[in-house]
C-alpha positions in Angstrom: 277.0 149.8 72.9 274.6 149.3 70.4 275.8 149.6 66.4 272.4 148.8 64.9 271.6 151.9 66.7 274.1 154.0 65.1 273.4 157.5 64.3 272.9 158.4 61.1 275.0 161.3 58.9 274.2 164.8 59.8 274.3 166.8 56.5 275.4 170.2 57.2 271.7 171.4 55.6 270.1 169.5 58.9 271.9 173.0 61.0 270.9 175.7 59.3 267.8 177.4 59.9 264.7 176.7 57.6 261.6 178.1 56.1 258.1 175.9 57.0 255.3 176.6 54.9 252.5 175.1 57.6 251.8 178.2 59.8 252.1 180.3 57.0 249.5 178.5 54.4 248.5 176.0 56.0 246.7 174.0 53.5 246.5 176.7 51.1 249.7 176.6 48.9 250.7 178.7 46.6 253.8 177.9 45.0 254.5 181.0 43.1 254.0 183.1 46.4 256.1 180.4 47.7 258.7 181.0 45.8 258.9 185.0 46.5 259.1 183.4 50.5 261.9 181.3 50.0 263.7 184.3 48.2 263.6 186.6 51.1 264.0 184.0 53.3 267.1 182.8 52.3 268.4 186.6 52.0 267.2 186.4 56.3 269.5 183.3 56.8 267.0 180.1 55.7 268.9 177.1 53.3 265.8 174.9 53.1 261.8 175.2 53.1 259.4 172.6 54.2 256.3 172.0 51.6 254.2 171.3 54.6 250.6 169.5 54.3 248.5 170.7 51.3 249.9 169.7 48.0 248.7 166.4 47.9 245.1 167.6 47.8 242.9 170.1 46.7 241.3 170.6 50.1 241.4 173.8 52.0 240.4 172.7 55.1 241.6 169.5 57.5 241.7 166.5 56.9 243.4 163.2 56.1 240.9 161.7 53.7 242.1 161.8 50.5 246.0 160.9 52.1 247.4 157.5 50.5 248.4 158.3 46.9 251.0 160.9 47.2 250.5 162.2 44.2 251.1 166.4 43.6 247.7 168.4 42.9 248.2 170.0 40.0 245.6 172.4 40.3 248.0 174.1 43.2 251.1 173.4 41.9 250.8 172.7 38.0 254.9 171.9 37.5 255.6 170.8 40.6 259.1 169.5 39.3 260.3 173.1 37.3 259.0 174.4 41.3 261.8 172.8 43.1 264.5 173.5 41.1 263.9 177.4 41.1 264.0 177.3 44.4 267.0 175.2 44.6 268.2 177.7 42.1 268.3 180.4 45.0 270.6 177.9 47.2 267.8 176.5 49.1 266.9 172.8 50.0 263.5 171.0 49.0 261.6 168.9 51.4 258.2 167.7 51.2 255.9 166.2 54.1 254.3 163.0 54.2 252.2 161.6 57.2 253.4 158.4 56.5 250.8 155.3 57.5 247.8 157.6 56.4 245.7 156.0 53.9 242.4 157.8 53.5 238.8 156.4 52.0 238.6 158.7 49.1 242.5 157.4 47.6 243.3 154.4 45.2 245.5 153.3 48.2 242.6 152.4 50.5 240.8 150.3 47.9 244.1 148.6 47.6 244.7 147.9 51.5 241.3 148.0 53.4 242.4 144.7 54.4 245.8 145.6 55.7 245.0 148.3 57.9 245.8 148.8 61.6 242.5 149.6 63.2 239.0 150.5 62.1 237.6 153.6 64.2 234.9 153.3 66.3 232.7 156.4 64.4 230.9 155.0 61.5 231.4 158.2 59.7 235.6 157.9 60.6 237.7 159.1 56.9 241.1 157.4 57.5 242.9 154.6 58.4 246.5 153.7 59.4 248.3 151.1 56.9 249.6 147.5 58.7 253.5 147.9 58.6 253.4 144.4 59.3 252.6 143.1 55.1 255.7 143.4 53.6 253.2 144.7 50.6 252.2 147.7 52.6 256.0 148.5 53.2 257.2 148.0 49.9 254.3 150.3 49.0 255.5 153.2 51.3 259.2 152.5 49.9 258.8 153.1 46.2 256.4 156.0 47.0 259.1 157.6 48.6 262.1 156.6 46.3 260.0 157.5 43.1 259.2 160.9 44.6 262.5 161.8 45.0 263.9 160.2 41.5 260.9 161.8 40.0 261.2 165.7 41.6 264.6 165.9 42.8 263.4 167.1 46.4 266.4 167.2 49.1 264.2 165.5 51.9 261.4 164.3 53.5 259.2 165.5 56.8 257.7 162.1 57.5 254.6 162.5 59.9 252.8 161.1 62.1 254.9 157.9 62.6 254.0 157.9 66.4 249.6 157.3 65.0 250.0 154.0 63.6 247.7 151.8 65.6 248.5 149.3 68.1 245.8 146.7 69.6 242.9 148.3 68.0 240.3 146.9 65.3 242.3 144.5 62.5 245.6 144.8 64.7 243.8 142.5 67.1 243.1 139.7 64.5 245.6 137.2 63.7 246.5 137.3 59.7 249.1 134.4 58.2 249.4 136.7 55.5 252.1 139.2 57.5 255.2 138.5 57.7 256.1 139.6 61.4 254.0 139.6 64.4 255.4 142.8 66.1 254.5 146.1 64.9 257.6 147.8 66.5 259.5 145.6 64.7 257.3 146.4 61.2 258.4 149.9 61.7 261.9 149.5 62.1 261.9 147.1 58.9 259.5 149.6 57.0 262.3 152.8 58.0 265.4 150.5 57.5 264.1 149.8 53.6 262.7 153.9 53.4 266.1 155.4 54.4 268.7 152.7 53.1 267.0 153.6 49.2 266.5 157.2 50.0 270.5 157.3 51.2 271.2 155.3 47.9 270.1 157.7 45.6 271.3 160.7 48.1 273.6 160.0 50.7 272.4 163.3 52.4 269.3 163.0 52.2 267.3 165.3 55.0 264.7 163.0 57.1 262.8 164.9 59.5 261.1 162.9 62.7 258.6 165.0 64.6 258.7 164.7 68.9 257.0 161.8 70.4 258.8 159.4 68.3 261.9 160.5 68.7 265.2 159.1 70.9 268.3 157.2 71.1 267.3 154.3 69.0 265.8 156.8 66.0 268.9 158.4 65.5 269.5 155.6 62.8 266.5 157.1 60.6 266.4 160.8 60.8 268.7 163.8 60.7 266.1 165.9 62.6 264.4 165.7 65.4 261.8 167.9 65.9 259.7 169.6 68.7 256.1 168.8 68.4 253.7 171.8 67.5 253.4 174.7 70.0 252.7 177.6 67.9 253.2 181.2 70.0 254.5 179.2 72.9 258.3 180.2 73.7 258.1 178.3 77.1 256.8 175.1 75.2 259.1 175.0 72.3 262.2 175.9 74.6 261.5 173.0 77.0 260.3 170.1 74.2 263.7 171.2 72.1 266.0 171.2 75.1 264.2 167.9 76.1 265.0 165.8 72.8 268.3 167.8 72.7 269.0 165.8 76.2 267.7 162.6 74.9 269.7 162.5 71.5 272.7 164.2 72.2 274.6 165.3 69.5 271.5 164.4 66.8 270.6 167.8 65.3 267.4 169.1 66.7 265.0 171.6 65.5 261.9 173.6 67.0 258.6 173.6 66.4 258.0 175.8 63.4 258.2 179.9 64.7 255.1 182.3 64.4 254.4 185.7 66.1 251.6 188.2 65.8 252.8 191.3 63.3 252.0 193.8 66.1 254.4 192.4 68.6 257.3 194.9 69.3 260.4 192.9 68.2 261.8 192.4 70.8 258.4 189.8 72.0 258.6 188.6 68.5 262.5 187.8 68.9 261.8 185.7 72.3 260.2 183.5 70.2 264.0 182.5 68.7 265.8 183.1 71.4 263.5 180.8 73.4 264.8 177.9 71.0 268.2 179.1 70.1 269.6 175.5 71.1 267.8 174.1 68.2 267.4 174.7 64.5 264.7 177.6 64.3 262.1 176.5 61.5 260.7 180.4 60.6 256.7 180.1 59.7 255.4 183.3 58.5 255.4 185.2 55.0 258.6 187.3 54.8 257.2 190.0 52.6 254.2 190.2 55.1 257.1 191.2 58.0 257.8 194.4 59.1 260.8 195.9 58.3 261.9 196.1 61.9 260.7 192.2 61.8 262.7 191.6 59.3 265.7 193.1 60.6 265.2 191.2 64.0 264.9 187.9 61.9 268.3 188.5 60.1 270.4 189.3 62.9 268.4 186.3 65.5 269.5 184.1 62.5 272.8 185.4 61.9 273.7 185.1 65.6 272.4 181.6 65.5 274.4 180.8 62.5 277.9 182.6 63.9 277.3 181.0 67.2 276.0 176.8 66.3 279.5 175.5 67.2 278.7 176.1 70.7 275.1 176.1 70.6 274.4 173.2 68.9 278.1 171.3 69.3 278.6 172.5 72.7 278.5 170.5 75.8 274.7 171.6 76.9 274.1 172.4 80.3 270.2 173.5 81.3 269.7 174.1 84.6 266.6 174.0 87.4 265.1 171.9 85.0 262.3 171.2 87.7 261.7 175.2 86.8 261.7 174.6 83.2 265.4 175.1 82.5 265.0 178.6 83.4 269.2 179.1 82.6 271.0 177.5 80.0 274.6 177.2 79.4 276.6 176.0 76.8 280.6 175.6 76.0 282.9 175.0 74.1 286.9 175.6 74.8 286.6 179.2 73.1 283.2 180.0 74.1 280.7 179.9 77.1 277.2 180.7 76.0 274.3 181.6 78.7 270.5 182.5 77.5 268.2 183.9 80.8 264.5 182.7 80.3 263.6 184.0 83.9 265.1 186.8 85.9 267.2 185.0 88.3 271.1 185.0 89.1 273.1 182.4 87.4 275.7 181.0 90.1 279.0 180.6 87.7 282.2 178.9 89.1 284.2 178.4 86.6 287.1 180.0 84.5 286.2 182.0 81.4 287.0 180.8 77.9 288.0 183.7 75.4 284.4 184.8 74.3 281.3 184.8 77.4 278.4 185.4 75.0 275.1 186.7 77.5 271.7 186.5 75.8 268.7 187.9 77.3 265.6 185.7 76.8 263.5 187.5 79.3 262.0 191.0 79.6 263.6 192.2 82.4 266.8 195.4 81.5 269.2 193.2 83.4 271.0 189.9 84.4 272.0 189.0 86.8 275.7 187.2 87.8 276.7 185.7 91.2 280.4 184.7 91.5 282.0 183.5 94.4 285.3 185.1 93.6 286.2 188.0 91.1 286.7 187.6 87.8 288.2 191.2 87.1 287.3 193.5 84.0 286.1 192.7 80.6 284.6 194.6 77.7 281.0 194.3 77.1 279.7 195.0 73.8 275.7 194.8 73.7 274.2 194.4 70.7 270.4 194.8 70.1 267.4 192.2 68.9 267.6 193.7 65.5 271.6 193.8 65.6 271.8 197.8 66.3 275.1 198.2 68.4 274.2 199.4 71.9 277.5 200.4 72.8 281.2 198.6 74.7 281.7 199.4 78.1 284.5 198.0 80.3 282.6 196.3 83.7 284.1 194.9 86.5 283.0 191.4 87.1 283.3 191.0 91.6 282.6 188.9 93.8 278.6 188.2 94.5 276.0 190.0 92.8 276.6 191.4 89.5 273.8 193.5 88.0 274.9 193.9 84.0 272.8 196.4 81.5 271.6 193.9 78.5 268.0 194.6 77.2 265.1 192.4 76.7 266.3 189.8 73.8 269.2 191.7 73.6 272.9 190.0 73.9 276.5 190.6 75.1 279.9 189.3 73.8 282.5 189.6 76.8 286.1 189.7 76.2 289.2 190.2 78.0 
């Protein structure tokens, strides 16, 4: 009902699961060791790597204050340009991340704009500022950073950050200025990402644009191709509830989870909750592949390869979580040939309903069974179990009766049923 709120194109890149380079580094790249990553992980199932926070500066602790230029350190990554195209000589897609009104006191671009910006913090000692959307010079600004990046490296998107922190009613914001060119700041934002992505989509029609959770909805589907969970490291309950949640409020837009860590001790099976947990979103994987176990590894290939087998239904099904008062505790997907269900808590799932060809079982919880209540019999099928690290755990024919149905599916295990 609203066409200037269309969605944008979905490149097929936006689906497939991805590298991130934030929980791994942090702010301490290294782009050769980088490089060795995005080989394995691309051999695991990964098409694209994120160049999180870091190569902008030479810091190696937090911090926004030298945020504004955009300009690559060269003392971490010295040919930043030759970089991204060996690793888009593997097959992977390039996208760098940019916390977008950020202009810090130590850049060129805060001597430029220390007139246009949206507040000044209340600490004296305080070491960045947001830029005023609202000067159509501080947009244009923004713009040709962002088109001259990509012209200049060839990159295949852009994480833009930190959209949601530009100020509003604080410090300058409050103080009328005749030399902006609109009063509103939401509507400075939408004229700021209407001029970013319409160049951007000039020069690559499939461009990826990645918007992270709290700005994120039906009316941003016109800017970014994925939407993103908001950070939750080593929480599976949070990243399965904040992906499901923007999944619900966007649709069909491709959505993707905050980026995946685990502890290396964890048994895989623990470590696999983690992607199980936000199977009906893009996993972003955030760890060093050769630091991985080989049973990690192993785990990571066949999560990803069920993921990838599997996204017609769970990312272009018709989504259905349930309880969500419990935390969508059951969630079922479809499509005409498939019926997906993942457990998250050991409870029945009441299913009325005639079976498609595949009924795909996944076992997001720790108990060594679900559970299936049906109010009339469904008769037998074959079960074939296969394990977190994609061992097959044997086909057996069950009997599916009416009420309770206890099958035998292991922790973060799954099940393909078939007549």
């Amino acid at each position: 009902a609203m066409p200037h709120c269309a969605p944008c194109k979905t490149p097929d890149a936006a689906r497939m699961p991805l590298l991130s380079s934030w929980y791994s580094y942090n702010l301490d790249i290294d782009p050769d060791d980088l490089e060795t990553q995005c080989a394995l992980a691309k051999y695991l199932g990964m098409d694209t790597v994120i160049l999180d926070d870091g190569w902008q500066t030479n810091q190696r602790d937090f911090g926004y204050q030298n945020n504004g230029d955009w300009e690559v350190n060269e003392e971490k990554l010295p040919d930043f340009a030759a970089h991204v195209r060996r690793v888009q000589a593997m097959g992977m897609k390039y996208m760098v991340w940019f916390s977008v009104p950020f202009v810090g006191v130590e850049s060129k671009a805060y001597r430029r704009f220390k007139d246009k910006n949206m507040f000044l913090p209340a600490a004296e000692n305080a070491r960045w500022f947001s830029l005023d959307p609202r000067f159509a010079e501080t947009r244009e600004y923004l713009a040709d950073t962002y088109e001259n990046f990509l012209r200049r490296y060839g990159i295949d998107g852009f994480k833009m950050d930190f959209i949601c922190s530009i100020g509003f009613g604080r410090g300058l914001s409050d103080r009328p200025d005749d030399r902006r060119d609109c009063v509103s700041i939401g509507e400075a934002v939408c004229k700021l990402l209407d001029d970013v992505t319409a160049r951007l989509r000039a020069i690559n029609p499939d461009i990826l644009i990645e918007f992270r959770q709290a700005y994120v909805g039906p009316a941003m589907r016109k800017y970014a191709n994925m939407l993103r969970a908001v950070d939750c490291p080593n929480s599976i309950g949070d990243n399965r509830v904040r992906t499901l949640d923007v999944r619900l409020m966007c649709r069909d837009s491709i959505v993707h989870a905050d980026p995946i860590t685990w502890h290396p001790d964890e048994p895989a099976a623990s470590a696999a909750m983690q992607i199980i947990h936000a199977m009906f979103s893009v996993p972003q994987i955030s760890l060093k592949m050769t630091e991985l176990t080989e049973t990690h590894r192993r785990m990571v290939k066949q999560q990803l390869s069920f993921i990838r087998e599997h996204s017609d239904v769970l990312l272009g099904g018709c989504l259905r979580p349930l309880y969500p008062h419990l935390l969508f505790p059951l969630v079922l997907a479809n499509t005409d040939r498939k019926l997906l269900v993942a457990y998250y808590a050991p409870m029945p799932l009441r299913l009325d309903e005639e079976l498609p060809e595949q009924f795909i079982l996944v076992n997001g919880t720790y108990a060594p069974e679900l559970l299936l209540d049906l109010p009339r019999p469904l008769g037998s099928m074959r079960m074939a179990v296969t394990s977190c690290t994609g061992e097959a755990m044997g086909e057996t024919q069950v009997n599916l009766a009416a009420g309770l149905n206890r099958l035998a599916i292991p922790p973060a295990a799954s099940a393909v049923l078939t007549r």
